[in-house]
Short mmCIF file of the C-alpha atoms (twelve columns), coordinates in Angstrom:
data_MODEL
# 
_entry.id   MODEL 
# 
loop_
_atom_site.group_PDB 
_atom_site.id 
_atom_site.type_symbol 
_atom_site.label_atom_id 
_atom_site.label_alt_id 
_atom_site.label_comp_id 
_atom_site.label_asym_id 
_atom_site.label_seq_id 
_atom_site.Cartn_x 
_atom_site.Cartn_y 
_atom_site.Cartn_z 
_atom_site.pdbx_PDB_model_num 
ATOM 1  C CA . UNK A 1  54.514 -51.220 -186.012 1 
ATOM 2  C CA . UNK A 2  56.668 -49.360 -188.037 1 
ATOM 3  C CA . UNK A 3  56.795 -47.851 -191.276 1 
ATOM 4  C CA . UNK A 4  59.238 -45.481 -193.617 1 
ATOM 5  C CA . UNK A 5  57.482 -42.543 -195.321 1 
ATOM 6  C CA . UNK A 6  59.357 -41.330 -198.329 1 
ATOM 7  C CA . UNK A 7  57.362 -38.819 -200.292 1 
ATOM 8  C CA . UNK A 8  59.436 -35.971 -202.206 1 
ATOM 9  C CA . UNK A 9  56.174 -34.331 -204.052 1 
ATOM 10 C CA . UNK A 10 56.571 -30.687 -203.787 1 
ATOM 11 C CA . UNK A 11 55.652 -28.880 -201.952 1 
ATOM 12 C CA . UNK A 12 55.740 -32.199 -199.199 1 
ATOM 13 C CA . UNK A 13 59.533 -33.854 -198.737 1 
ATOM 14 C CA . UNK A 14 59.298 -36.547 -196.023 1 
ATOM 15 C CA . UNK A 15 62.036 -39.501 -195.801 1 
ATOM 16 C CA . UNK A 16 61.173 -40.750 -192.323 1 
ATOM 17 C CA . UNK A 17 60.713 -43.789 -190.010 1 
ATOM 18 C CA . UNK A 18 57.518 -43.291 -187.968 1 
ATOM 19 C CA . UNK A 19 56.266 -45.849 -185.058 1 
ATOM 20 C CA . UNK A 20 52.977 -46.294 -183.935 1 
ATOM 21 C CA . UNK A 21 50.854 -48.792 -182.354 1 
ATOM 22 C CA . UNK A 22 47.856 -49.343 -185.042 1 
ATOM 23 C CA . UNK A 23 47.291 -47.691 -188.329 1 
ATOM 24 C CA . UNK A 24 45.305 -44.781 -186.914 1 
ATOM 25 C CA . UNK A 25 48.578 -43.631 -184.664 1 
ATOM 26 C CA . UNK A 26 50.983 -44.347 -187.935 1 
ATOM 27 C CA . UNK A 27 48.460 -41.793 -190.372 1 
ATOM 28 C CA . UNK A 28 48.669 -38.783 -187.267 1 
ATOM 29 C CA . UNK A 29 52.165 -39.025 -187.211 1 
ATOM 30 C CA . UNK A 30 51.858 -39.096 -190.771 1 
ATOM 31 C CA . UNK A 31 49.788 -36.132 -190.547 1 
ATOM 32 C CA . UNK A 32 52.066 -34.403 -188.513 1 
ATOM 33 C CA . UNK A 33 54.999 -34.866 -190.350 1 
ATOM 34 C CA . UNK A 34 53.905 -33.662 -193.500 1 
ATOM 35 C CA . UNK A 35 52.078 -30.502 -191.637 1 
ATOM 36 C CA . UNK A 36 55.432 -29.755 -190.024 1 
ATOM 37 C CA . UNK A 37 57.102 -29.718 -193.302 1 
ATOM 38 C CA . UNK A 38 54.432 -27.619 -195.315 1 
ATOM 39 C CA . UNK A 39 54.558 -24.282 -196.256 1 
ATOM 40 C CA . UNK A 40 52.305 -21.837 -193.902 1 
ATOM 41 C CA . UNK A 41 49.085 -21.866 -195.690 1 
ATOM 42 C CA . UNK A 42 49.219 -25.595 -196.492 1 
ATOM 43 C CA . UNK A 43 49.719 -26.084 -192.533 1 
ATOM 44 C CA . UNK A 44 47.023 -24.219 -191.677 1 
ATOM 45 C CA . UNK A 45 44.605 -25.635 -194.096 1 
ATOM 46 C CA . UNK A 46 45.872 -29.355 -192.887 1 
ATOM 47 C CA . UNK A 47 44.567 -27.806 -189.637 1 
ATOM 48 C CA . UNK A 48 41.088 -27.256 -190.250 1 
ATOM 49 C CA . UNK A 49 40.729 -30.535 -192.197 1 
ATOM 50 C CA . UNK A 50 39.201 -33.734 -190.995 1 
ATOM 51 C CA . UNK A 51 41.583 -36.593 -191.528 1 
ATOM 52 C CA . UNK A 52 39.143 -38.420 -193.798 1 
ATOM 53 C CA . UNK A 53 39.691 -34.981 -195.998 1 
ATOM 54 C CA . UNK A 54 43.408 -35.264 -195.801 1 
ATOM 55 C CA . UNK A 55 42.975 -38.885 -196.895 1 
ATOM 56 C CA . UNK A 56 40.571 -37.460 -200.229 1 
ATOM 57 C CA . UNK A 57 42.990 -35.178 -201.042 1 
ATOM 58 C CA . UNK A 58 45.876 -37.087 -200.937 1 
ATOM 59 C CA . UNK A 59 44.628 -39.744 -203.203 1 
ATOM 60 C CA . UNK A 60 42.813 -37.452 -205.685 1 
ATOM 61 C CA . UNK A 61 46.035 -35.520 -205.939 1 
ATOM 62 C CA . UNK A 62 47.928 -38.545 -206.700 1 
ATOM 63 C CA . UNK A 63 44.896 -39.724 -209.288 1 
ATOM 64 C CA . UNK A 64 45.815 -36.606 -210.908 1 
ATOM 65 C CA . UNK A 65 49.369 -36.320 -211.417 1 
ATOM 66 C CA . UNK A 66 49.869 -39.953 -212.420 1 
ATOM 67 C CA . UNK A 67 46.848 -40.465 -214.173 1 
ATOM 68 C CA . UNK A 68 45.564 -42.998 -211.353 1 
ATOM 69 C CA . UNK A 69 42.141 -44.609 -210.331 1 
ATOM 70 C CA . UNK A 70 43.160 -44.585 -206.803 1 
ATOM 71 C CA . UNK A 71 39.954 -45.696 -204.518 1 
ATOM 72 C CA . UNK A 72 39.920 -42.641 -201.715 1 
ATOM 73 C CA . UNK A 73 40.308 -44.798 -198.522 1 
ATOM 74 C CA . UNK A 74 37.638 -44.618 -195.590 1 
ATOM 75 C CA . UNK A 75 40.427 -45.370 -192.711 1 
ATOM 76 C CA . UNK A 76 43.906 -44.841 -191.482 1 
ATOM 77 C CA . UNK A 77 44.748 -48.864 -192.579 1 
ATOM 78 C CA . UNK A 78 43.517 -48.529 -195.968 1 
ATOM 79 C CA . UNK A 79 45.424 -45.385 -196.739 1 
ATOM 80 C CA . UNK A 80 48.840 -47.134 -195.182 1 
ATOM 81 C CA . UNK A 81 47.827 -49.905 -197.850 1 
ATOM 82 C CA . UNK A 82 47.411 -46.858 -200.611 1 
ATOM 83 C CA . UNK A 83 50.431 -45.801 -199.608 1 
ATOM 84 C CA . UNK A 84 52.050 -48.804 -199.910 1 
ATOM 85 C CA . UNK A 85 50.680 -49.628 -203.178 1 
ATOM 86 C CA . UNK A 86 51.961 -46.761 -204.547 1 
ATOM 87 C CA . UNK A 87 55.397 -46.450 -202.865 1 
ATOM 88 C CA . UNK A 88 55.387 -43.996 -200.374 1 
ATOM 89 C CA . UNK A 89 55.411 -46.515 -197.643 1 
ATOM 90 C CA . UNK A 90 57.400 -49.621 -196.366 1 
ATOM 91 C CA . UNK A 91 56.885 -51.251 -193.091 1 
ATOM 92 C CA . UNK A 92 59.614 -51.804 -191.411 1 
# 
């Protein structure tokens, strides 16, 4: 499967086709994209973070600049439907 990942929310710009086999390989490319674009202390705390804690804090940072009632999602294929909800992703 593939999707496109298009997020330009500082301090995070990602406009990139990622392949994976399930929804759990798409979200740690994910997650390595956006750790390999972050500045140095954002990388490092990505690092020490679970990916159910990446997943929180995505969505509660969305909820809060847009004013959202975003559910936090539990696994890699309900945050690739977040993410599609709100725009950041496309399958391809």
């Amino acid at each position: 499967m593939k999707i496109r990942v298009t997020i330009n929310q500082a301090p995070i710009h990602i406009d990139e086709v990622l392949e994976g086999a399930s929804e759990d390989d798409l979200f740690r490319k994910f997650r390595e994209e956006a750790a390999s674009r972050a500045p140095f202390f954002v990388k490092m705390a990505m690092k020490t973070m679970s990916d159910q804690a990446i997943r929180q804090k995505i969505v509660e940072s969305y909820n809060h600049k847009f004013k959202a009632s975003e559910p936090v999602p539990s696994t890699a294929k309900e945050f690739i439907a977040f993410a599609e909800r709100v725009g950041f992703v496309k399958r391809v």
